[in-house]
C-alpha positions as CSV (number, residue, x, y, z in Angstrom):
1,X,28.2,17.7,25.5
2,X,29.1,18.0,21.7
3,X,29.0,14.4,21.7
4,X,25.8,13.6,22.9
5,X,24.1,16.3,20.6
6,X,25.9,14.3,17.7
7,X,24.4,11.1,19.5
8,X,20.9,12.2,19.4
9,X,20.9,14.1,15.4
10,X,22.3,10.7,14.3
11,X,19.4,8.7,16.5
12,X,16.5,10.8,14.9
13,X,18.2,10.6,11.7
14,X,18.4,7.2,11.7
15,X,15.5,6.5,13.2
16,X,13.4,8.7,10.7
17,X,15.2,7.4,7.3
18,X,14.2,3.8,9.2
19,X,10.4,5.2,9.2
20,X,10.8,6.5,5.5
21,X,12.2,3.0,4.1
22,X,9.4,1.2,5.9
23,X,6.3,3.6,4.6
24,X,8.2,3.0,1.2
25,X,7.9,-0.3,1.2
26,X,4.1,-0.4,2.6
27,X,3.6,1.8,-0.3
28,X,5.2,-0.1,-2.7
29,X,3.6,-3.5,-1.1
30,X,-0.1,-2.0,-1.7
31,X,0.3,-0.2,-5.3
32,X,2.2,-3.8,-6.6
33,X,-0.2,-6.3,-4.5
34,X,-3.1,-5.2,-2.9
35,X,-4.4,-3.0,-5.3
36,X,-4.1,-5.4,-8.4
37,X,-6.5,-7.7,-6.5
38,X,-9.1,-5.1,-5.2
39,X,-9.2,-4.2,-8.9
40,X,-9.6,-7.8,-9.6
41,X,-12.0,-8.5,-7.7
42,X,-14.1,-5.5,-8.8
43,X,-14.0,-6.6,-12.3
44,X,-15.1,-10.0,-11.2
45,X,-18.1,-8.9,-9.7
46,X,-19.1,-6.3,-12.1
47,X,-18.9,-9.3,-14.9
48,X,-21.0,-11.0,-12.3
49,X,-23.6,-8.3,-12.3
50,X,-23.7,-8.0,-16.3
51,X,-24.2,-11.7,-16.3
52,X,-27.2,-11.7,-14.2
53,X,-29.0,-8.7,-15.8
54,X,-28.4,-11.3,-19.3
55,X,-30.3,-13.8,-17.8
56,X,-32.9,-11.8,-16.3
57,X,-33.7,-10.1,-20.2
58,X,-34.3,-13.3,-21.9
């Protein structure tokens, strides 16, 4: 019985630092990739917006 108990910690042990190394690199994915270009593409289109209220004033 002692055995299988030791099975099972070492399962859900493994099986959560698994979980942990995969949401770390999801994080680490979107803070060094996906959010560079969201904030990108913001900028883009606010430049966009300044541009067009220019050529609307003159």
């Amino acid at each position: 019985m002692a055995k299988k108990h030791s099975f099972i910690k070492g399962l859900a042990t493994g099986v959560l630092g698994a979980s942990a190394a995969v949401a770390g690199a999801v994080y680490a994915v979107k803070k060094n990739i996906i959010d560079p270009e969201e904030e990108k593409a913001a900028f883009i289109e606010e430049n966009r917006k300044k541009a067009a209220r220019r050529r609307v004033t003159r």
